[in-house]
Biopython code that builds the backbone (N, CA, C, O; Angstrom):
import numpy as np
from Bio.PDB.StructureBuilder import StructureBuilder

atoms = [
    (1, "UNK", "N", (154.678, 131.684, 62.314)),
    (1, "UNK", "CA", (155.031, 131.671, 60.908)),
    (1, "UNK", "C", (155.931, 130.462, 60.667)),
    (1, "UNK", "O", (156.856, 130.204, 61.438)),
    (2, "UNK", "N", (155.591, 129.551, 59.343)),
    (2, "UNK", "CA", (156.436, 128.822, 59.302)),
    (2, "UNK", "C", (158.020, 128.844, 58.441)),
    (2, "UNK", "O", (158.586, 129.934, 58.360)),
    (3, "UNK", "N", (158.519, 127.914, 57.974)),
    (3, "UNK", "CA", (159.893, 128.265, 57.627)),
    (3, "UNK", "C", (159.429, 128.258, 55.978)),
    (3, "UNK", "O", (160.394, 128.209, 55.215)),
    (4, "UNK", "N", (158.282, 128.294, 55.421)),
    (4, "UNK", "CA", (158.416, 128.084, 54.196)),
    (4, "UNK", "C", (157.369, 129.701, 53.751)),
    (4, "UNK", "O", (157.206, 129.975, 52.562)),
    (5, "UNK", "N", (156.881, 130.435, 54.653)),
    (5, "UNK", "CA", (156.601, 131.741, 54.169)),
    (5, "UNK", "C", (157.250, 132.534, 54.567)),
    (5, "UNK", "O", (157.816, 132.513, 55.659)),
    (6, "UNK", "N", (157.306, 133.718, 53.436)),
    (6, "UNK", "CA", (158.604, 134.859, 53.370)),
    (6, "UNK", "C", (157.682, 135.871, 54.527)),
    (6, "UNK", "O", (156.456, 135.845, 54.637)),
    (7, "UNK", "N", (158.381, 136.512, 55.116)),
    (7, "UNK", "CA", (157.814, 137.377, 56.162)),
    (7, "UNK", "C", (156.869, 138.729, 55.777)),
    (7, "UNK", "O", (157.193, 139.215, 54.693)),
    (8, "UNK", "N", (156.178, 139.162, 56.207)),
    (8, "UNK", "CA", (155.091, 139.744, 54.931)),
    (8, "UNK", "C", (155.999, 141.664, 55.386)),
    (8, "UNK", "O", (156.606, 142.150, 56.340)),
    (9, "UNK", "N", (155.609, 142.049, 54.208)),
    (9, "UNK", "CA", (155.971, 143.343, 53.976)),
    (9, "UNK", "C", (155.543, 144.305, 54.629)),
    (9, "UNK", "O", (154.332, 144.085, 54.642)),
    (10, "UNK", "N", (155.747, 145.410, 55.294)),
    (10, "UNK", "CA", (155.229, 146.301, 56.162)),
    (10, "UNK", "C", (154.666, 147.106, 55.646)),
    (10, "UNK", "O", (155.415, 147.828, 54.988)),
    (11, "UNK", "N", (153.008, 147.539, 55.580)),
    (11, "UNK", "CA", (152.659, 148.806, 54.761)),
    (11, "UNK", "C", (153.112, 150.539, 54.689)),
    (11, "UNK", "O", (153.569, 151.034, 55.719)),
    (12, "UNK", "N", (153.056, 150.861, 54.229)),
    (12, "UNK", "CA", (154.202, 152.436, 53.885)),
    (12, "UNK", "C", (152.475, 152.913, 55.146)),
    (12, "UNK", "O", (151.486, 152.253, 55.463)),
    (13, "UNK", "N", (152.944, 154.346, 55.482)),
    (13, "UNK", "CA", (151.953, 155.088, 56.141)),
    (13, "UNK", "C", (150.517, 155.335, 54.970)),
    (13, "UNK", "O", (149.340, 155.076, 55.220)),
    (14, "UNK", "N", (151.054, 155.879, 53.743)),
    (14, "UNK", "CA", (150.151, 155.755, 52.978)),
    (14, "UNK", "C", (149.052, 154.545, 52.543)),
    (14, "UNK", "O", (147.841, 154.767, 52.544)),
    (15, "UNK", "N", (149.397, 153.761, 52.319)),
    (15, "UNK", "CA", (148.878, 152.479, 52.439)),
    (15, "UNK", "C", (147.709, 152.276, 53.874)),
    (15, "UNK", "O", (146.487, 152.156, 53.968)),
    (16, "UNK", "N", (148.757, 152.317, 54.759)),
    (16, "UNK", "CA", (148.021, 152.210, 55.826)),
    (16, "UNK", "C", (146.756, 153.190, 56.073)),
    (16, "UNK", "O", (145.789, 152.866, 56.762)),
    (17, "UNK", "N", (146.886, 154.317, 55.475)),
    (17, "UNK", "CA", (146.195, 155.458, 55.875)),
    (17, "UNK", "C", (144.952, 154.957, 54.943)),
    (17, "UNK", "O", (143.852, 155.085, 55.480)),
    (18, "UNK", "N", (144.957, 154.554, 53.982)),
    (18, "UNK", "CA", (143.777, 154.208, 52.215)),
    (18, "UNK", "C", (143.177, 153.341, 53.247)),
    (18, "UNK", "O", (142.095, 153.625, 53.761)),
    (19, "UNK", "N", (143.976, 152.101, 53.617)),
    (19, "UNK", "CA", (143.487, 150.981, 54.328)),
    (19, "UNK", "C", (142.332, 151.225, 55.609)),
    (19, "UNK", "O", (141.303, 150.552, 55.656)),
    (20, "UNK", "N", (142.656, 152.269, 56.615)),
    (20, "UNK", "CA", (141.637, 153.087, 57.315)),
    (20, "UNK", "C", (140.543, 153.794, 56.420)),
    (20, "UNK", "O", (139.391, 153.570, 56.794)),
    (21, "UNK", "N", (140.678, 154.591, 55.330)),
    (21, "UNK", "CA", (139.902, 155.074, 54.518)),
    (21, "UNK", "C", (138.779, 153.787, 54.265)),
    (21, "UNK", "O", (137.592, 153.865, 54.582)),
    (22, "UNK", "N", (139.269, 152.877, 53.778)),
    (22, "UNK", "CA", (138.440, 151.788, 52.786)),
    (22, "UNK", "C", (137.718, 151.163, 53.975)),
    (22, "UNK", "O", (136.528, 150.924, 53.769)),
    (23, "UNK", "N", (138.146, 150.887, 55.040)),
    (23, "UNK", "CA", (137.338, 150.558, 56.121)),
    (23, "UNK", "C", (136.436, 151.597, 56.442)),
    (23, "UNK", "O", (135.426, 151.337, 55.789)),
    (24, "UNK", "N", (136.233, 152.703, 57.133)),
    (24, "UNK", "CA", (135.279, 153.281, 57.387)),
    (24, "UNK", "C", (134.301, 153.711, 56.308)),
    (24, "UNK", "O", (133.172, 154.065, 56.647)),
    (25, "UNK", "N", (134.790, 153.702, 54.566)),
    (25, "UNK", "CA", (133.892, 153.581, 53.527)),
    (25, "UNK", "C", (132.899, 152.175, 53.716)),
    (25, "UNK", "O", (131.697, 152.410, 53.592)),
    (26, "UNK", "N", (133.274, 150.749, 54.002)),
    (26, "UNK", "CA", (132.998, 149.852, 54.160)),
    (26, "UNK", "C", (131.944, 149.774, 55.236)),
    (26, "UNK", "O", (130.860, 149.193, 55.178)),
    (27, "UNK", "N", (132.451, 150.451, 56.203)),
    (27, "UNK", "CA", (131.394, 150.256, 57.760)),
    (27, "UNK", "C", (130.177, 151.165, 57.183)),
    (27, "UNK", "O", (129.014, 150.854, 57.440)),
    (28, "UNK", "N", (130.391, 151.929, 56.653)),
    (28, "UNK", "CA", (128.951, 153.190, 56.222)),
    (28, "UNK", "C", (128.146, 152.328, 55.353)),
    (28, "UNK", "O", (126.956, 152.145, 55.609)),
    (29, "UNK", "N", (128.936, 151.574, 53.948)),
    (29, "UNK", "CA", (127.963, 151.405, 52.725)),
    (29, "UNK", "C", (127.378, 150.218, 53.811)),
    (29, "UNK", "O", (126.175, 150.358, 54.034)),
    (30, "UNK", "N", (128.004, 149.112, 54.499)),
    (30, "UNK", "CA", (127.014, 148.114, 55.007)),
    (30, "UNK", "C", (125.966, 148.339, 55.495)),
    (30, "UNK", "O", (124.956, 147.638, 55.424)),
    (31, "UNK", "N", (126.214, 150.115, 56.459)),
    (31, "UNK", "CA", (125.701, 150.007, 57.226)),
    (31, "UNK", "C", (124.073, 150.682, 56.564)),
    (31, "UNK", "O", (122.994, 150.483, 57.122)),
    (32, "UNK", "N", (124.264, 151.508, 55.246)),
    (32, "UNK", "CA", (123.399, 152.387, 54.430)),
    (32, "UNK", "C", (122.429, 150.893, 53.450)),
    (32, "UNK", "O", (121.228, 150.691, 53.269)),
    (33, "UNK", "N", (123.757, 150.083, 53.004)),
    (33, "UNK", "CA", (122.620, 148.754, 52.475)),
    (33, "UNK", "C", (121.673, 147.683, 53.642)),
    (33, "UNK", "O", (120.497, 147.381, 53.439)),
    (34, "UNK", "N", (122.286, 147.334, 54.562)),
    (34, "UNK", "CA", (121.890, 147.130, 55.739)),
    (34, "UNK", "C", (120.642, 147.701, 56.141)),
    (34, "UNK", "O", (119.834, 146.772, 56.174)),
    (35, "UNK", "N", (120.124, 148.707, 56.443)),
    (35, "UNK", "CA", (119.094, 149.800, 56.593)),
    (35, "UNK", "C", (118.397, 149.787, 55.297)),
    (35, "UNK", "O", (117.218, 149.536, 55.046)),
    (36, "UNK", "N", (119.251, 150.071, 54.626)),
    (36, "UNK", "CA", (117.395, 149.861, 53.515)),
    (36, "UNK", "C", (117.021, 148.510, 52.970)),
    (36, "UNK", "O", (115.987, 148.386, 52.313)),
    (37, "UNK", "N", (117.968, 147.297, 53.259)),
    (37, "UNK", "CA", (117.380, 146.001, 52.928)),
    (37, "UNK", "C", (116.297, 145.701, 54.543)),
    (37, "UNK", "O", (115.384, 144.878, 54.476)),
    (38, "UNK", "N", (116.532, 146.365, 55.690)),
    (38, "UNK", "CA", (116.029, 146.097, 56.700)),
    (38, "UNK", "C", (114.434, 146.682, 56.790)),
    (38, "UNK", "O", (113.365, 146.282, 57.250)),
    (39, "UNK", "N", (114.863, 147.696, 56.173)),
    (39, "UNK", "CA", (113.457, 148.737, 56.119)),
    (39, "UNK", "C", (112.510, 148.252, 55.024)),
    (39, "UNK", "O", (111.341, 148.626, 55.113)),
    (40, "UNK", "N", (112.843, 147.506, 54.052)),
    (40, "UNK", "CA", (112.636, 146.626, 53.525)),
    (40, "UNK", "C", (111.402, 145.134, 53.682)),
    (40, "UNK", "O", (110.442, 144.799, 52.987)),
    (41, "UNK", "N", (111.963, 144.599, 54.810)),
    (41, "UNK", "CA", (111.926, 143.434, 55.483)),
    (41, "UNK", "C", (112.715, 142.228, 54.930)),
    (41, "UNK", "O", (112.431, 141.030, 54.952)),
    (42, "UNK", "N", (114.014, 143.015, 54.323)),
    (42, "UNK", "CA", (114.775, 141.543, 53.612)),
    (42, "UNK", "C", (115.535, 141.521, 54.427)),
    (42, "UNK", "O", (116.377, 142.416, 54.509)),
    (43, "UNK", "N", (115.487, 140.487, 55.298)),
    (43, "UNK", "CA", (116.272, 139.636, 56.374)),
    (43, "UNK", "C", (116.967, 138.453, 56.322)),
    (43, "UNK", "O", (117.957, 138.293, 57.036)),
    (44, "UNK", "N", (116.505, 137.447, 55.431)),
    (44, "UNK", "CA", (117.301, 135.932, 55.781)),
    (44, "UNK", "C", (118.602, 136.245, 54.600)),
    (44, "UNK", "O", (118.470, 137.186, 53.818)),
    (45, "UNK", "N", (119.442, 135.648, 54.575)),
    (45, "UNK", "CA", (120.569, 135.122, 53.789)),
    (45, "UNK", "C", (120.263, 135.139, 52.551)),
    (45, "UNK", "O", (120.792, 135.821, 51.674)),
    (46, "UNK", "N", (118.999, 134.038, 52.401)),
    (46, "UNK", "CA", (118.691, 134.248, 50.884)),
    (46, "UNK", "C", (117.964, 135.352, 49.876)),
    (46, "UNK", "O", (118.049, 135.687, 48.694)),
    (47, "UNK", "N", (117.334, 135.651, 50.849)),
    (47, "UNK", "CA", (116.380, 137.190, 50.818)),
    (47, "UNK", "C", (117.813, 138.601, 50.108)),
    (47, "UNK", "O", (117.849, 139.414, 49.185)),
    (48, "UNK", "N", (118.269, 138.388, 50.652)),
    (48, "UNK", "CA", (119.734, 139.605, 50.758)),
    (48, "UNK", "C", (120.054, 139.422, 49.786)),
    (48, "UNK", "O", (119.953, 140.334, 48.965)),
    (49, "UNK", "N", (120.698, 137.922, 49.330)),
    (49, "UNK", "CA", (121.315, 137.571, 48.430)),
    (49, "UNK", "C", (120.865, 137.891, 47.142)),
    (49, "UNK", "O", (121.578, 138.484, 46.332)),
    (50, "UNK", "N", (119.457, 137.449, 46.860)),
    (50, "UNK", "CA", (118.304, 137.699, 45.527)),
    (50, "UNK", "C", (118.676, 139.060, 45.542)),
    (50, "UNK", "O", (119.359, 139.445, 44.593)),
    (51, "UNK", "N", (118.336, 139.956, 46.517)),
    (51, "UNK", "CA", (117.969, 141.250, 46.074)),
    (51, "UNK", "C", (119.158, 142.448, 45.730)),
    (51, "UNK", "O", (119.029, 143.580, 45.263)),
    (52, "UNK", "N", (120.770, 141.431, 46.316)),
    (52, "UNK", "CA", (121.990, 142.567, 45.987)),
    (52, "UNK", "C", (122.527, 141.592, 44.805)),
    (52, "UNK", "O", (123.702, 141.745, 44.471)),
    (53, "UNK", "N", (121.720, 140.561, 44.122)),
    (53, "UNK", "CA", (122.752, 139.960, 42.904)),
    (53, "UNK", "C", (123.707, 139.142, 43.003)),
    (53, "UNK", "O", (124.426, 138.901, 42.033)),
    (54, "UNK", "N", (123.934, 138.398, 44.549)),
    (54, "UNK", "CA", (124.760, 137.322, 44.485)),
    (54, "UNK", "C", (124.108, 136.527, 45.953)),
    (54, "UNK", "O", (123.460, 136.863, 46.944)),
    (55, "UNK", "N", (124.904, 134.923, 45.232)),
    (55, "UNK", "CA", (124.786, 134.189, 46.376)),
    (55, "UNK", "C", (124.638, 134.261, 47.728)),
    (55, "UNK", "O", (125.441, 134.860, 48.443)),
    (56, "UNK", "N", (123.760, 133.746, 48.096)),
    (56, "UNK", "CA", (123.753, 134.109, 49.487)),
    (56, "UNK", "C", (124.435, 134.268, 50.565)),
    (56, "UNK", "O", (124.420, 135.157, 51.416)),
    (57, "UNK", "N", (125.355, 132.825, 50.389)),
    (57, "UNK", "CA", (126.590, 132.758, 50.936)),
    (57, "UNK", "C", (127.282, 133.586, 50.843)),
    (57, "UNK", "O", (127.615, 133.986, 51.959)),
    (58, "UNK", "N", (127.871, 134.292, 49.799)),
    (58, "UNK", "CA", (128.921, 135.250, 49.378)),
    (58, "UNK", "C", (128.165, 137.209, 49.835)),
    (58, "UNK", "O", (128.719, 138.281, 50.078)),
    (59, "UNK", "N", (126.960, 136.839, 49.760)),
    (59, "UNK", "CA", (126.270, 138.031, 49.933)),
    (59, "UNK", "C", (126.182, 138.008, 51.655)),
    (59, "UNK", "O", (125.933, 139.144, 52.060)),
    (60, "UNK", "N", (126.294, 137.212, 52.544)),
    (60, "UNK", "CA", (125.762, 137.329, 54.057)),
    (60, "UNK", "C", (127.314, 137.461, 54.210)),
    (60, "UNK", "O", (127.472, 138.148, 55.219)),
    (61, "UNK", "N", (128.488, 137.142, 53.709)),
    (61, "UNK", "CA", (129.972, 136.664, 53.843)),
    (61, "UNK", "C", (130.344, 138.859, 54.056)),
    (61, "UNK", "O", (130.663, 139.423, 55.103)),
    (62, "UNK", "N", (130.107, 139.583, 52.533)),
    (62, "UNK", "CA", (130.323, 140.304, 52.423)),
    (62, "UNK", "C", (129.702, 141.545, 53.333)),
    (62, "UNK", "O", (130.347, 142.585, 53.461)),
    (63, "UNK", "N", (128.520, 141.382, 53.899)),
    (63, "UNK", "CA", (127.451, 141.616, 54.835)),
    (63, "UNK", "C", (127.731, 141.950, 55.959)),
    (63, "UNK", "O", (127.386, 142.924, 56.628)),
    (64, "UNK", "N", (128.586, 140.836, 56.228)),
    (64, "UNK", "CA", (129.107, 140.517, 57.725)),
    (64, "UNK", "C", (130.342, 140.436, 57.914)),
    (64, "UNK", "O", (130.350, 140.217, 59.125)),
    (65, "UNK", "N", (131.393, 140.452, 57.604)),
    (65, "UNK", "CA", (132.464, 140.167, 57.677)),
    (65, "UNK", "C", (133.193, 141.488, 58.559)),
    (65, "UNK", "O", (132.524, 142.521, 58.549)),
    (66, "UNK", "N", (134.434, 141.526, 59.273)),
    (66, "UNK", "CA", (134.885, 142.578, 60.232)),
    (66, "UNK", "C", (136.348, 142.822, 59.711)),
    (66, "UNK", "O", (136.622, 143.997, 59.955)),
    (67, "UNK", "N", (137.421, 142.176, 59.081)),
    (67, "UNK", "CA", (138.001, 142.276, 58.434)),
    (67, "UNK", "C", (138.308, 143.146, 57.439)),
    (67, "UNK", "O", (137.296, 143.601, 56.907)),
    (68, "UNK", "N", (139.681, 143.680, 56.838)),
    (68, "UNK", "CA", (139.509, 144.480, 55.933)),
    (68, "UNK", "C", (139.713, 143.154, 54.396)),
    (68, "UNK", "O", (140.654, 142.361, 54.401)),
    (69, "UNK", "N", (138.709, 143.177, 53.296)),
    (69, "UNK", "CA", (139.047, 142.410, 52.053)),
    (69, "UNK", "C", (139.649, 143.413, 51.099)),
    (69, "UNK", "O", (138.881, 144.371, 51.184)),
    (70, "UNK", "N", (140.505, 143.692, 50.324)),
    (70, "UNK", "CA", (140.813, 144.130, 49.176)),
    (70, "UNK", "C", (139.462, 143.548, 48.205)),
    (70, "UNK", "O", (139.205, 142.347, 48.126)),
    (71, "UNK", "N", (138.788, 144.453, 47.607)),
    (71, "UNK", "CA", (138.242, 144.571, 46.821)),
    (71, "UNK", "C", (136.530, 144.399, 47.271)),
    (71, "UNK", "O", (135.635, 143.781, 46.694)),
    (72, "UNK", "N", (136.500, 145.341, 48.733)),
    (72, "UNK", "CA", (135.034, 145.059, 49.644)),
    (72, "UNK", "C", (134.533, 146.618, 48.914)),
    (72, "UNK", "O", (133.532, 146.552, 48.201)),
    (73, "UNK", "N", (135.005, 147.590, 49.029)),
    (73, "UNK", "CA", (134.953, 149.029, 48.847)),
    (73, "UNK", "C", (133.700, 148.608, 47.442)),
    (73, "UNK", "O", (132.469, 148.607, 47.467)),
    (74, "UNK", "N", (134.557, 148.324, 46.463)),
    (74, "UNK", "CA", (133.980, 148.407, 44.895)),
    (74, "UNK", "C", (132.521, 147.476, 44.485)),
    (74, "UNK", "O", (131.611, 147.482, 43.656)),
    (75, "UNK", "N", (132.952, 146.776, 45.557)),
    (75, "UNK", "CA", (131.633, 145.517, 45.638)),
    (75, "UNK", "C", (130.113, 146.036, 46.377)),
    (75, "UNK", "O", (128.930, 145.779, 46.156)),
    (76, "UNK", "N", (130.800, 146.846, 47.301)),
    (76, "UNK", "CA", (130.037, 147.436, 48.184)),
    (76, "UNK", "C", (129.051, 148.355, 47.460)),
    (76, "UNK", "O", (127.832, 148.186, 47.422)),
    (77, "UNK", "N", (129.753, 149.367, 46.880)),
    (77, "UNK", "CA", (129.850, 150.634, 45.748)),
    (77, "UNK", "C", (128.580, 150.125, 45.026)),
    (77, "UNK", "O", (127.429, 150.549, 45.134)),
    (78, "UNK", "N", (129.132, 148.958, 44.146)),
    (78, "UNK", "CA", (127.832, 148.402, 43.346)),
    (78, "UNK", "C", (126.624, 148.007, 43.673)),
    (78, "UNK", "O", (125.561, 148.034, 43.053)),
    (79, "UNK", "N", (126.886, 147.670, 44.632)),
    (79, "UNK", "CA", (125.546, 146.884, 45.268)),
    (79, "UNK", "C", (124.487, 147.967, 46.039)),
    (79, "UNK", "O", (123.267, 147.810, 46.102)),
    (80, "UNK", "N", (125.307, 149.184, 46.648)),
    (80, "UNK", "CA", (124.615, 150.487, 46.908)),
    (80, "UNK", "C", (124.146, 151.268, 45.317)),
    (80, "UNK", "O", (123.447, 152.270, 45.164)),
    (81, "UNK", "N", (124.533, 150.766, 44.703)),
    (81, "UNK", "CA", (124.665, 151.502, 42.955)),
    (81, "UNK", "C", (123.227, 150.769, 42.842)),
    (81, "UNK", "O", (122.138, 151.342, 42.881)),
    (82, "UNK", "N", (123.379, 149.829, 42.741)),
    (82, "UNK", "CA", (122.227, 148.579, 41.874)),
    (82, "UNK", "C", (120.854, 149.028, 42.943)),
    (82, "UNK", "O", (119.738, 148.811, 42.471)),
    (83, "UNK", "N", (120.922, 149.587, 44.226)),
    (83, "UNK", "CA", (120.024, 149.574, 45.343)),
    (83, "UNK", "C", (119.490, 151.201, 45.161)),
    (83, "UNK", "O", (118.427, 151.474, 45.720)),
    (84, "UNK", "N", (119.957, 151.922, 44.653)),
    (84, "UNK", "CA", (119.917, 153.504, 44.441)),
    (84, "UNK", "C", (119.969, 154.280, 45.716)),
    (84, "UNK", "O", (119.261, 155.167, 46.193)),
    (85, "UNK", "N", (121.536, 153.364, 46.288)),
    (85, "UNK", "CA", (121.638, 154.506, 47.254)),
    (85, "UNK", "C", (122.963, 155.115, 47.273)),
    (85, "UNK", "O", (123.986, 154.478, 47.026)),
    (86, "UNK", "N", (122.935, 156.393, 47.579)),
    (86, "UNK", "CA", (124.326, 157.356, 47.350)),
    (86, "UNK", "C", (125.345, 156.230, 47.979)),
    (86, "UNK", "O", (125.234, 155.418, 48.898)),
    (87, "UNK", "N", (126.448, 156.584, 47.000)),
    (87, "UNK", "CA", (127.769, 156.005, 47.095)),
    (87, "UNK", "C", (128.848, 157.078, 47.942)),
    (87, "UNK", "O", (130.022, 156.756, 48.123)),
]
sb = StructureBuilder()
sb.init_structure("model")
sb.init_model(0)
sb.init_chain("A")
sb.init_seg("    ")
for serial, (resi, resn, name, xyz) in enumerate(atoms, 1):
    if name == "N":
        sb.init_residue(resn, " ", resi, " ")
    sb.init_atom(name, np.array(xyz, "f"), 0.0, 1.0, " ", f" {name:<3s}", serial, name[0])
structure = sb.get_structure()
């Protein structure tokens, strides 16, 4: 850390606990859009992208990513919404 960022805040248990929540919501919807774009045969980047409504880039980003993002849950949500699969 350098001398010009403030030291980051520690999450309360609650926090932490949503934060586990929103991840394992996250690992399911990928894994439920994942499976039916596969069953599908939509495979490449751009293929994915056309068919969940965004860039490809941003669509293989959200796809793949292992990280927790603030605001993956709701994105996710929609894109299982727009696909007609249970949320």
């Amino acid at each position: 850390m350098t001398q010009d960022q403030p030291p980051k805040a520690k999450l309360t248990s609650a926090e932490q606990r949503q934060r586990r929540e929103d991840r394992l919501i996250t690992i399911r919807l990928r894994m439920a859009i994942g499976r039916y774009l596969d069953d599908r045969g939509i495979t490449t980047p751009a293929a994915i992208g056309e068919a969940i409504g965004m860039p490809a880039k941003e669509a293989q980003a959200l796809m793949t990513r292992h990280r927790w993002h603030e605001g993956d849950v709701p994105a996710l949500q929609a894109i299982a919404a727009r696909l007609g699969l249970p949320t």
